[in-house]
N, C-alpha and C positions, 0 to 999 in steps of 0.2 A: 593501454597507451604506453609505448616506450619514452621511459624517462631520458630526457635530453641532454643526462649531465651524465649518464652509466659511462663507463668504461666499455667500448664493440670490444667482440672477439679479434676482430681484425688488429684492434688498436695491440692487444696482447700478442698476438701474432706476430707482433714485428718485433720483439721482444724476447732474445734467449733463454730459455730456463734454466739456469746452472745447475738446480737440483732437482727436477721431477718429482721425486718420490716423496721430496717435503712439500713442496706445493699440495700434493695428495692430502697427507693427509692436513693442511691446515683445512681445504677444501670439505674433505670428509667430516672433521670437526664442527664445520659450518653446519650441514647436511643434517650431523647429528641433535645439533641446536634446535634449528626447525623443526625437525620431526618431532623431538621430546616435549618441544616446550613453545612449540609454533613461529611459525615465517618471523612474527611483530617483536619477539622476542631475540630472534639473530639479527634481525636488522637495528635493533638498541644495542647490539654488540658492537654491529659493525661498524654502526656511529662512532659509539665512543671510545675503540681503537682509533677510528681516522682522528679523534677528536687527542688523543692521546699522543701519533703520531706526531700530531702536528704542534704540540707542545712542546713536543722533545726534539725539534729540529730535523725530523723525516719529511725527505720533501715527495711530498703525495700532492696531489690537485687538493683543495682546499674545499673543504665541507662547506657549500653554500649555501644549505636550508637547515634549520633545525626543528624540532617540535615547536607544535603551536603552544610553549608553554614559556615561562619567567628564566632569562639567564639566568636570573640570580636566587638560587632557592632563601626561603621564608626565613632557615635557620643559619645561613649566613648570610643575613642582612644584619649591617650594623647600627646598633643604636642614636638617635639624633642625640645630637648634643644640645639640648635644647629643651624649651618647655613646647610639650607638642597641643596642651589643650589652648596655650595662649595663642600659638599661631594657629589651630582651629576659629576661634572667634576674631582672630585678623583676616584669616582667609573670607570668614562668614559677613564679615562689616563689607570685605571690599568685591563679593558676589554681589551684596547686597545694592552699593551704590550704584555699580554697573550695568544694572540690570536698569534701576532708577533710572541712572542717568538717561538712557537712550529712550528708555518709556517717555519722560517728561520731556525728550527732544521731539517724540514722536507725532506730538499736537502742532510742530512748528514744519509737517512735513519734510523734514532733513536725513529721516532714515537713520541707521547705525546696525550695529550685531550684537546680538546678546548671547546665541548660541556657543559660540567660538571660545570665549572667556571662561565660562561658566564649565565647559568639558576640561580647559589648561588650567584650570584659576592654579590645581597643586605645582602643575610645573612649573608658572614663576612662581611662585610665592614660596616654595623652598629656596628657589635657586636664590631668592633677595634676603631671604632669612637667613642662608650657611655659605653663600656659594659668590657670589657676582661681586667683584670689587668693584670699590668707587674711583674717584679720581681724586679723592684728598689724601688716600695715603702716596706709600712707594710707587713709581712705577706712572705708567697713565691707565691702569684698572683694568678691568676685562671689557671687552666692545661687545654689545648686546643689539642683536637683530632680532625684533621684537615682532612675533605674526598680526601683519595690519591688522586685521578683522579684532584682535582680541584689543586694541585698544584704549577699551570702554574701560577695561581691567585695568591697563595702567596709569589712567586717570584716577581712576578709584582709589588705588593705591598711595598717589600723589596729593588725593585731598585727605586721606586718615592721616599722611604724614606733615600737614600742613603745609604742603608746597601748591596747593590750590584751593580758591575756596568755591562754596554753594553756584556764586556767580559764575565762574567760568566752569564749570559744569555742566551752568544751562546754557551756556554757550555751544555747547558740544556741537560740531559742524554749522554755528553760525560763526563766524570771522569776520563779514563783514564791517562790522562795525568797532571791531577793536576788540582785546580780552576774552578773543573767544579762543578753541581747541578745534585744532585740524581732526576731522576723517581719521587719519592714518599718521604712521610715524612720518610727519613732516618737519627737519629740521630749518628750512627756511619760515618756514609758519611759527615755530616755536623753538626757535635755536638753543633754550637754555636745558630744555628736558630732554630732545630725540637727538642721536646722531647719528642714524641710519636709514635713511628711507627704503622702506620693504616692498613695495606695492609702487609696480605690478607687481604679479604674483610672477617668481623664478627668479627676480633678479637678486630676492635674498640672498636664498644660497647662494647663488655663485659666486655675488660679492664677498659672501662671508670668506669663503675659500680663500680667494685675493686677497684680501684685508688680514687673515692667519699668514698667509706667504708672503704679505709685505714685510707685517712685522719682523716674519724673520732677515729681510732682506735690509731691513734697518739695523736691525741688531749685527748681520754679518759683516756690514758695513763701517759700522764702531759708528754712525748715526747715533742711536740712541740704543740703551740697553733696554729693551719691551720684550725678555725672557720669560718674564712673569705674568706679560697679559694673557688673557683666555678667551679668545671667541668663541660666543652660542649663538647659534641661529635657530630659532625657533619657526618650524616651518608645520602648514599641513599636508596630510596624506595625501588631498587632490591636489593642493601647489605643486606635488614631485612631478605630475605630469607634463609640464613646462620643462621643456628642452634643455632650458640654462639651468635648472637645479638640476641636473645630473649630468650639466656639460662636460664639469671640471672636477670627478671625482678624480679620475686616476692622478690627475696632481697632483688630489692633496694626501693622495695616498704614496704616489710617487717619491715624493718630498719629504714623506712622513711629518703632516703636520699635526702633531700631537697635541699644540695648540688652539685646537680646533673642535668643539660639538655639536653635531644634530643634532637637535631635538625633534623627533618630527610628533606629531599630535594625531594617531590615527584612531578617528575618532569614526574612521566607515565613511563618513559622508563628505561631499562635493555642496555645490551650490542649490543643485537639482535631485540631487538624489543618492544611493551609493558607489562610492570610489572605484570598488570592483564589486559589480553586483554581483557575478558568478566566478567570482575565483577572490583570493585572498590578497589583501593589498599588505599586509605585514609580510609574508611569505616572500612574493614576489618583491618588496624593499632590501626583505635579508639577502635575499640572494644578488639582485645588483649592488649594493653597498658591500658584501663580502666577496664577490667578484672582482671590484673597482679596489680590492685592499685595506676596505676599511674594517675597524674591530665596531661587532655587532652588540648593542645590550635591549633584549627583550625583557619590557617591563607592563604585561599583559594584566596579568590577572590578581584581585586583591585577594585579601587573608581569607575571606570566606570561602575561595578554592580549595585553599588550604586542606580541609576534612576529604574533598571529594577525591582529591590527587591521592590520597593516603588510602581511600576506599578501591582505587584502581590498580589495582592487583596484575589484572591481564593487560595492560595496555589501552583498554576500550575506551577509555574517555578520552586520552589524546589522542585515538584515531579520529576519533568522532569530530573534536576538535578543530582538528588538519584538514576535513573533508567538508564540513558546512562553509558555503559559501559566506562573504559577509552581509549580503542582501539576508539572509536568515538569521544572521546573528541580530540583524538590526532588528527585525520583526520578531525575535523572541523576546527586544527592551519591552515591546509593546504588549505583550501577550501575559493572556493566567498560567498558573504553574500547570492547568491540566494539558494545557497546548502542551509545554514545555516536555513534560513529562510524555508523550504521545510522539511527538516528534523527532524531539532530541534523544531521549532517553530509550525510546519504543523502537530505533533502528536496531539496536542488537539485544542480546537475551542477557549478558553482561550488565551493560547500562542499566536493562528493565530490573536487574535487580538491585544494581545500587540503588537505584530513583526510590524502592522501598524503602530506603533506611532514609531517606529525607522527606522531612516534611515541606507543605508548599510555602513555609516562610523560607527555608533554606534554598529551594528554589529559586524563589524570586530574590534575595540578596545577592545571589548568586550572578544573576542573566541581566538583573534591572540595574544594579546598583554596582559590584565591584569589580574594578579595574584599577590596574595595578597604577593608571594615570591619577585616579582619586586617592592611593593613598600616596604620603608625607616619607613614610617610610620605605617603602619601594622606588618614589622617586629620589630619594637622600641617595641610596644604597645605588644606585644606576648612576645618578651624577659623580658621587665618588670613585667610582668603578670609572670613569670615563677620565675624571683627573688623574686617575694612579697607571693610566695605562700608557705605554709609552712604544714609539715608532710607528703610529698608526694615528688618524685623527678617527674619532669616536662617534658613532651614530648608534641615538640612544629612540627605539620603537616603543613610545608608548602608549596602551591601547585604552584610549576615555572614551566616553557618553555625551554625543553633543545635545547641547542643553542641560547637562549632569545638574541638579538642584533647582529647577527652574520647572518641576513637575511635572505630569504624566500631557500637558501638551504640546510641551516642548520637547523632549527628552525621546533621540533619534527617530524626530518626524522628519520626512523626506523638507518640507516647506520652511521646517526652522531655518533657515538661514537667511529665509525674506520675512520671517515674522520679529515684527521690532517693539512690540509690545506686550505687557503682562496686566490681565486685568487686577482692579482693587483686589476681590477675594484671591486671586491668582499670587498677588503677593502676601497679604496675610498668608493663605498655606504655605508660603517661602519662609517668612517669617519664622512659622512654627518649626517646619523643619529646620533651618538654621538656629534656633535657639537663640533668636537676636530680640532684645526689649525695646520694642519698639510696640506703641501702643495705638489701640485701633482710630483714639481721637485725634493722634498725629497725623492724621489720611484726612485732611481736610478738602472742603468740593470735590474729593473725589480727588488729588494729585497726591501719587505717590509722594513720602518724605523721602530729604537722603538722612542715614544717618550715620552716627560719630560718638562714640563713645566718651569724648571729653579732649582738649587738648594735653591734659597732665593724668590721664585716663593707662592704667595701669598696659593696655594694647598696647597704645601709642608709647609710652615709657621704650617699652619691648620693641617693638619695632626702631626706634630712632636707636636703641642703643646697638639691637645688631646691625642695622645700616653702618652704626658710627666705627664698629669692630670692622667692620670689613670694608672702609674708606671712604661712606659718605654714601650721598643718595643715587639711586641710580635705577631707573637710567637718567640720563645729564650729558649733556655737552658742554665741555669747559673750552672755549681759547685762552689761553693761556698769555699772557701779556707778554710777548718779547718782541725784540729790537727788531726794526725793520731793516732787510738786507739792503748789502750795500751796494751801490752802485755797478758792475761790471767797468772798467777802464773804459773810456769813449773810444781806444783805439782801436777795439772789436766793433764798434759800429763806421764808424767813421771808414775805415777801409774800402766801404762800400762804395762813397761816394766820388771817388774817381773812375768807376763806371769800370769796365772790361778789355776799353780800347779792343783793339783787332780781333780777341779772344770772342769766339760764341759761348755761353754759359749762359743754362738752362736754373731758372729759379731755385726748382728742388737743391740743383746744386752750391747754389747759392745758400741757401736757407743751412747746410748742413756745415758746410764751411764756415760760416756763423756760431751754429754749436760746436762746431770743435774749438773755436778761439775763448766760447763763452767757458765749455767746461774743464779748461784750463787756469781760470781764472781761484787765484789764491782765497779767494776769502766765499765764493760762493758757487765753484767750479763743482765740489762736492757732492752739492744739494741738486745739479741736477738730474734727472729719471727720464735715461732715453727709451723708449717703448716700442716697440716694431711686431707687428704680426709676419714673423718671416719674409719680408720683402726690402732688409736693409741693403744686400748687393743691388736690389731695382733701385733702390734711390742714392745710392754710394756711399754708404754707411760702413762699407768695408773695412775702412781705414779705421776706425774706431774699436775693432775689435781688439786688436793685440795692446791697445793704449788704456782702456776704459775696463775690458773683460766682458764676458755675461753671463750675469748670477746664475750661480747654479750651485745649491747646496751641498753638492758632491764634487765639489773643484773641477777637474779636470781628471777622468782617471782611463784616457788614454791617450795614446800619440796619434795628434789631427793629421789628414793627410794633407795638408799644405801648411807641417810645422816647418818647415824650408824656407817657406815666403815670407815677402819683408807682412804682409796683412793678411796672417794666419787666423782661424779662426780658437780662437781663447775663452775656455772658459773659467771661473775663479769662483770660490765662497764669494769672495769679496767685489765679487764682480757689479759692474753700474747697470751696463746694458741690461733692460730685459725683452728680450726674443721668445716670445711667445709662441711660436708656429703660428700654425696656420687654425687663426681664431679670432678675431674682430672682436669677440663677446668679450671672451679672457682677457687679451690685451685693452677692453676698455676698463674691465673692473681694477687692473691694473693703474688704470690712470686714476680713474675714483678713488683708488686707496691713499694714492700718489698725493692727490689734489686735497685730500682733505688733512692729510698730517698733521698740518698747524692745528688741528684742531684735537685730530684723534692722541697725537703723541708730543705737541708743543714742539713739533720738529717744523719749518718751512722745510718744504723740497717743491723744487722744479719741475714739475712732468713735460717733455714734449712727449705727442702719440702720433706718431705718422707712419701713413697707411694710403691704400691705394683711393683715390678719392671717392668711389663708387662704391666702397664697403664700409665707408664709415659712417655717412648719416644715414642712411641709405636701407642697412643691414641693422644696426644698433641702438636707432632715433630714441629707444626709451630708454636709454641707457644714460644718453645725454639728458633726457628731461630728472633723469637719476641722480647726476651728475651735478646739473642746476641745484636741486631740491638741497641734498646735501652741501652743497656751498663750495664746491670745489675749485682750484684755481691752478690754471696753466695754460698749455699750449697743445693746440689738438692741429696736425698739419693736415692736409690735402694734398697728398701726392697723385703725382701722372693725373691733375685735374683737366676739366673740361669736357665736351663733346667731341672734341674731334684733333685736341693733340695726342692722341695714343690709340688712332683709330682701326687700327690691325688686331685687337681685342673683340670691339664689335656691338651687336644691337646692344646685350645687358653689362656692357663694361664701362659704356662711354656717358660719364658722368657731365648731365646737363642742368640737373637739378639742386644738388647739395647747397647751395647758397640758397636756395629758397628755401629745404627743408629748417638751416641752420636761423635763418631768419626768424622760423615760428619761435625759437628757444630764446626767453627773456635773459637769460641768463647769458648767452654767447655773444661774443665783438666779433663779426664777421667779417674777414676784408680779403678782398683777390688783388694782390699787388702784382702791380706789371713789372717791377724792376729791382735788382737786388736793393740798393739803398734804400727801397721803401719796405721791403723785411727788414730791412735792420731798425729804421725808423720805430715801426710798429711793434717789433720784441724790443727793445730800446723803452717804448710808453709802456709795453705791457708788464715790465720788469717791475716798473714804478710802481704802477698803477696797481697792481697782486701784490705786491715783496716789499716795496718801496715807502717812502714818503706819498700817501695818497692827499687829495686834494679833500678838504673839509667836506662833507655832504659826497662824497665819489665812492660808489660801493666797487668794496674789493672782491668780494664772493662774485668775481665772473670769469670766464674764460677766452681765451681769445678761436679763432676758428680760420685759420688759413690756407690761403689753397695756393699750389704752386705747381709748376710745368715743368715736362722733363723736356722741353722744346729748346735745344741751345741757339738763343738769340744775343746781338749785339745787348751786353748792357751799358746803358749811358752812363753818362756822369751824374749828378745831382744838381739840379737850376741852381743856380745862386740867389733868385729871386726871395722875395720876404717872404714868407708865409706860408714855405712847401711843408716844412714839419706838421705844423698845424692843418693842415689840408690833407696831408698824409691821415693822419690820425682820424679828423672828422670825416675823410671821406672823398676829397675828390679837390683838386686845384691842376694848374693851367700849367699842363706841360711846355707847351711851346705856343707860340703865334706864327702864323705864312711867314712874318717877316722874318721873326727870330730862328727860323729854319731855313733862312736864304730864301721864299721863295716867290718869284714875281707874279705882279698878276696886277691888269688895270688900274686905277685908280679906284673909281666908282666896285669896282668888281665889288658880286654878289657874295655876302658874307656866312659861314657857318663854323657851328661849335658842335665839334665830333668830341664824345665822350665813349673812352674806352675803357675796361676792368681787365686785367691779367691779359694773356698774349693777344688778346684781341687790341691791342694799342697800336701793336704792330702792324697790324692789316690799316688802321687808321693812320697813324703815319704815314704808309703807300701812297693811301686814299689821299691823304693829302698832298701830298705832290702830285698825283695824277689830275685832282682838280684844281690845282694851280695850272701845271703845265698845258695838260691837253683844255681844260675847260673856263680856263679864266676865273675861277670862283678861288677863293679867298679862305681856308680854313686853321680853327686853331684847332687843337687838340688839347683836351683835358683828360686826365689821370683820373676815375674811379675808382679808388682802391675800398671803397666798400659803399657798396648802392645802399647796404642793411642798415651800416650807421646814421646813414645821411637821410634814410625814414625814419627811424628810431626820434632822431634830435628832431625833425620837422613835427613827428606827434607828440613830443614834448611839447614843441612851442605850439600847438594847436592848442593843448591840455592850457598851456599858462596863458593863453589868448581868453578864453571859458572863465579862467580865476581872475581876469582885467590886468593882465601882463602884458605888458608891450615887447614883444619878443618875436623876432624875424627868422625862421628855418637857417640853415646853413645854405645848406645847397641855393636859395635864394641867394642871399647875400652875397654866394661865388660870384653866381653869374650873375650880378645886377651889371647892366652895361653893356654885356657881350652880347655882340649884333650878329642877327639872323637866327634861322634856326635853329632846335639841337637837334644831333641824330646821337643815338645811344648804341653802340652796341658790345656784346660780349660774347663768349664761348658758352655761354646759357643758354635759356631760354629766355624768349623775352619778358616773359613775368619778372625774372632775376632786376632788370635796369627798373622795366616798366613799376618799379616799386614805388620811386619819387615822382612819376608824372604830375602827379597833381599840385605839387610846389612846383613846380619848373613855372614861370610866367611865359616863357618863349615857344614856340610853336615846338612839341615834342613829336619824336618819330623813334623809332626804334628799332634794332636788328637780332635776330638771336635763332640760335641752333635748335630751336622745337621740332618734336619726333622722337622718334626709336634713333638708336646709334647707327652706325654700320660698317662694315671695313673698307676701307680704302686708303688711298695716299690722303693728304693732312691737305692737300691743294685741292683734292677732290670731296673730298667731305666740305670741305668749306664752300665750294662752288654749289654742291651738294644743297647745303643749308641755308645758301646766298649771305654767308657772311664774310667773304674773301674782299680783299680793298675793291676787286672791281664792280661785285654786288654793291658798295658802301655807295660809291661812286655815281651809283645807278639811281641808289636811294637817296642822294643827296639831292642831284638832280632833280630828283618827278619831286621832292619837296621842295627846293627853290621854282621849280617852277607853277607849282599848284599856288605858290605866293609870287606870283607874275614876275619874278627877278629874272630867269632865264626861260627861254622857249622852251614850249613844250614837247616840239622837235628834237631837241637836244635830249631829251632820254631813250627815244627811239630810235633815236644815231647809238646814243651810248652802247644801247642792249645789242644792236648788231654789231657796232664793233665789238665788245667785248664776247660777243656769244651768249648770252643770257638768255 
């Protein structure tokens, strides 16, 4: 099989030779190598020339596989600073609870992972022992993305250190009832321990990435100095397979985020079976991590290799090595030394003869037991290696045994990953092999004990003291107590409210013209984080460039070709903007870093993230529920929204759903505002409501979710009426009445209350004068600037109606009094409105854009979807009339006249 990374003749061929007769003989050289002393032995040359090269600044294509063997040889590995037998029996206490803990959950049917732990236990438990700062020293610590699955472990960890007791142990995945422990790193579940949520699986890594490139983007900003935090993201081999861990390598290699560690945990197996059952899943990581620019550290094999490496003279054991599948490796944990020795060793006459100088305990230490993940010192020596290296961020392979300590039935079986139990004897044999005193009459009825060595227990001593050396406990989520921001001038909102006069302007435009006044503002113009997936000239973000910058760790280092214009495109270290390209995923994790600060670095910042509205819940939805979990706060827009304002894009462009997705997320304030002054209203509350002075009992960990039109319409002025703010906010209040719009219509005339969300207000407006004028019928119009709120508050008050609250929905109480009945409609679907039907008391009807998108003019898609003023018109009708106010004739006139 030709190798896909060689050098073709052709590729050399294009390539002058200056000297011939030297090429010769390096080539001859080569020639003479393999002949004398065979192919496996020129080709360890030819490695560690390229590898040589490329130390010394010769630019060659870059070696992207190495042997299946340890970056780091045995004898320059350096010594722990430390007592290693002490954190031997820490590591054993907190295998031990972990294992416990999920077994004793196991009776309560709640599931858990014991596998996952038990293979990583060395690689946290060094990194918490030498490596991972807290938050009580300098700085705000190192940010730790911890692999969900092993969470058993750092529970465990948390109760030897008295930060949890027995009780909430056996909690483990019950919550319900109070003082229990999330599944997974949940920091809204448990905000004082996690501040990452890992899971799903992928969105780790890629957050982690973002969260390394913010910090720097804090720091280049004179924000905060966070030079010294260090992110590790702790991922497994079958995680990499998910899209988003490997979205955003070249970033963080681009960027040189040095501040940055993989750890990944290849331990062979998946959920079902192994990661790559006939090819090499460490192999194939080296090479795309050292591809993507990142510096590789292989940390395979433990000390008992040691002897056999020193026995391979010819090569033959790391062929051997390179060439076993890892489905084989995994079935050699399982196997007697006579397999091993037949199989493994019985492919070449080399091997066959090493395999004589070993006996079958050396064997089986060997195949069963070590890997370079189980030892302290291999993984020391890797993470140090990973901090001293610099212009690269660091992905550190290292290779455990899932189930590693947890015995021959767990220990890389295909099924361990859904086995969540250890029997009685199961754990005594753990016991024994861990060397933990724990006594057989502590196993009472048959349930596992946890156990603890003492609170003033010479481990625990050791552990708090090195936690307390390297800045407290961790992991941990601190907020950090500071002053809430201050107000923005009201003459950045207020601007709004004289409306546009003659001007057409299109909301998005609105909306940005708003952050350009906001992030001029002295005291917290700063803080705010514009975000754009490459689409800032589609929403006219232009002008921001040359005022704001966008970040780019390498300034600017050549001349833009539109440095002549007055809104050239700039970029700066210190730059605000970040312009992600063309990436949805990136530019969210961007805002996640953004939205958590207060928390991760005691900094507030502002995120807005706006993006085309159809790629944002759409494409990212679990990002957002990411987003929630972590407690994140700001502003996420909806640009070019709707089904049918941007309809020349087409079936998969034309956003009709995004308000409904955004509804499922507890976390999000969802609103589609129809007119500038109601953006400014609702960033004006959200400023408060996140940044601000909050209302007692008003949780701030939300987000807000806006969606806005590149549709240029008349913008009003601002009612004067009592109570638009507030109606703004909650959800929906009375833009106008027939009368208060001029317009005539009988006395007795048939009454109705048209409720419209974002440019759909407009077509109802129409509607309304068309059934004044042509139809005699009487309509107000009311402003839904968010259908989500105004359910949200109504299943509040249903919830306080259950506890014998006397408490009234909102949307009620609007419309107490207003006669006739409603028609709802919006640029959605009708699910989006049809969300409140069931509060409404008034006869409810509804209109909405349902289906596939399509291209067309904006006139025709809506005729299209029958949500044009004359479809309303049509619907107004055949419902006043099914309620006997108007003839039923009268809709059958309509439909011909209008053409429907």
């Amino acid at each position: 099989m030709t190798d896909p990374h060689a050098i073709r003749p052709s590729e050399l061929d294009q390539l002058p030779d200056r000297d011939p007769e030297e090429t010769a003989e390096w080539q001859a050289s080569l020639d003479a190598v393999a002949k004398a002393a065979g192919p496996h032995r020129a080709a360890y040359l030819m490695r560690r020339t390229l590898e040589r090269a490329e130390g010394t600044g010769v630019a060659l294509p870059k070696l992207l596989e190495t042997d299946y063997v340890n970056s780091i040889p045995t004898a320059a590995e350096p010594a722990i600073p430390g007592d290693e037998a002490m954190e031997a029996r820490i590591t054993a206490w907190n295998r031990w609870n972990a294992a416990a803990m999920v077994t004793r959950g196991a009776k309560h049917g709640v599931g858990g992972h014991i596998a996952t732990f038990a293979s990583a236990a060395w690689l946290y438990e060094t990194g918490f022992n030498h490596f991972f700062h807290g938050k009580e020293g300098d700085g705000s610590g190192d940010q730790l993305y911890i692999q969900g699955h092993a969470s058993p472990g750092i529970y465990a960890r948390a109760f030897l250190d008295g930060r949890l007791t027995e009780q909430q142990l056996d909690n483990f995945r019950q919550e319900a009832g109070g003082n229990g422990l999330p599944s997974y790193p949940h920091p809204r579940r448990l905000p004082w321990l996690w501040e990452f949520p890992t899971v799903s699986m992928g969105l780790g890594p890629l957050s982690a990435i973002y969260q390394a490139r913010f910090n720097r983007y804090l720091t280049s900003r004179g924000i905060k100095d966070v030079s010294s935090s260090h992110v590790w993201a702790f991922l497994g081999d079958g995680e990499m397979d998910e899209p988003e861990s490997t979205a955003a390598l070249a970033l963080a290699a681009r960027e040189e985020l040095d501040n940055l560690t993989f750890v990944i945990n290849c331990n062979l197996q998946r959920l079902d079976g192994p990661v790559r059952a006939n090819f090499k899943i460490v192999q194939e990581l080296e090479a795309q991590f050292r591809g993507a620019g990142w510096h590789v550290v292989k940390t395979l094999w433990g000390s008992a290799w040691d002897e056999l490496f020193q026995l391979d003279t010819t090569g033959a054991l790391v062929r051997r090595l390179r060439e076993v599948p890892d489905a084989q490796v995994q079935t050699y944990q399982t196997r007697d030394a006579a397999y091993i020795r037949e199989d493994f060793f019985g492919k070449d006459p080399a091997l066959a003869e090493m395999a004589k100088l070993l006996s079958d305990d050396k064997i089986l230490e060997c195949f069963h037991f070590s890997r370079g993940g189980h030892e302290p010192r291999k993984v020391y020596a890797a993470y140090k290696a990973a901090l001293e290296h610099r212009g690269a961020p660091t992905v550190i392979l290292a290779q455990t045994v899932k189930g590693h300590t947890l015995g021959e039935g767990f220990a890389s079986k295909n099924a361990n990953h859904q086995m969540k139990k250890l029997t009685v004897d199961e754990f005594k044999a753990m016991r024994d092999r861990l060397e933990l005193p724990i006594k057989d009459s502590d196993f009472t009825d048959g349930q596992v004990p946890y156990g603890h060595p003492g609170a003033d227990s010479p481990e625990v001593r050791y552990l708090q003291e090195r936690r307390a050396a390297l800045g407290g406990p961790a992991p941990a989520r601190r907020v950090h107590p500071v002053a809430p921001l201050p107000a923005p001038a009201d003459k950045a909102f207020a601007a709004f409210d004289k409306g546009s006069g003659s001007q057409n302007v299109a909301t998005t435009m609105a909306f940005v013209r708003l952050v350009k006044d906001l992030v001029r503002d002295k005291e917290t113009g700063r803080r705010w984080v514009p975000i754009v997936p490459d689409e800032a000239r589609t929403f006219g973000m232009e002008s921001l460039f040359p005022s704001l910058g966008i970040y780019s760790p390498k300034g600017q280092t050549y001349e833009p070709v539109d440095r002549d214009q007055l809104m050239y495109y700039k970029e700066a270290e210190n730059g605000q903007i970040l312009n992600e390209g063309i990436t949805e995923a990136g530019s969210m994790a961007d805002f996640i870093a953004a939205s958590t600060a207060y928390a991760t670095h005691g900094e507030a910042m502002i995120p807005f993230y706006i993006f085309y509205s159809m790629f944002g819940w759409q494409r990212t939805g679990d990002q957002f529920w990411q987003l929630g979990d972590q407690l994140g706060r700001g502003f996420v827009v909806g640009a070019t929204a709707g089904r049918t304002t941007l309809t020349g894009e087409g079936l998969q462009h034309a956003d009709g759903h995004s308000p409904m997705i955004a509804a499922t997320n507890p976390a999000a304030l969802t609103y589609d505002p129809a007119f500038a002054y109601e953006i400014a209203v609702i960033v004006k509350e959200g400023l408060r409501r996140m940044y601000g002075e909050a209302a007692p009992g008003e949780d701030q960990n939300v987000f807000y979710y806006l969606t806005v039109y590149n549709e240029p319409l008349p913008q009003p002025a601002k009612p004067s009426a009592a109570g638009v703010d507030e109606g703004i906010v909650k959800g929906l209040y009375r833009f106008n009445t027939a009368e208060s719009a001029g317009l005539s219509a009988p006395a007795n005339a048939p009454r109705l209350q048209l409720l419209g969300s974002g440019t759909a207000i407009h077509w109802a407006l129409k509607a309304q004068r068309m059934l004044a004028e042509e139809w005699g019928v009487a309509a107000d119009v009311w402003s839904a600037t968010s259908w989500c709120e105004l359910r949200r508050d109504a299943m509040e008050a249903d919830a306080a109606l259950l506890r014998g609250e006397d408490r009234v929905p909102f949307v009620r109480r609007a419309l107490q009094g207003a006669e006739g009945p409603v028609l709802a409609v919006s640029d959605y679907m009708r699910q989006v409105p049809d969300q409140i039907a069931q509060w409404v008391e008034q006869d409810w009807s509804s209109l909405g854009a349902d289906g596939f998108g399509l291209s067309d003019t904006r006139d025709a898609a809506r005729r299209h979807f029958g949500v044009d003023a004359e479809s309303i018109v049509v619907a107004a009708l055949a419902q006043l009339a099914r309620r006997g106010e108007v003839k039923a004739s009268a809709v059958k006139e309509a439909r011909e006249r209008y053409g429907l």
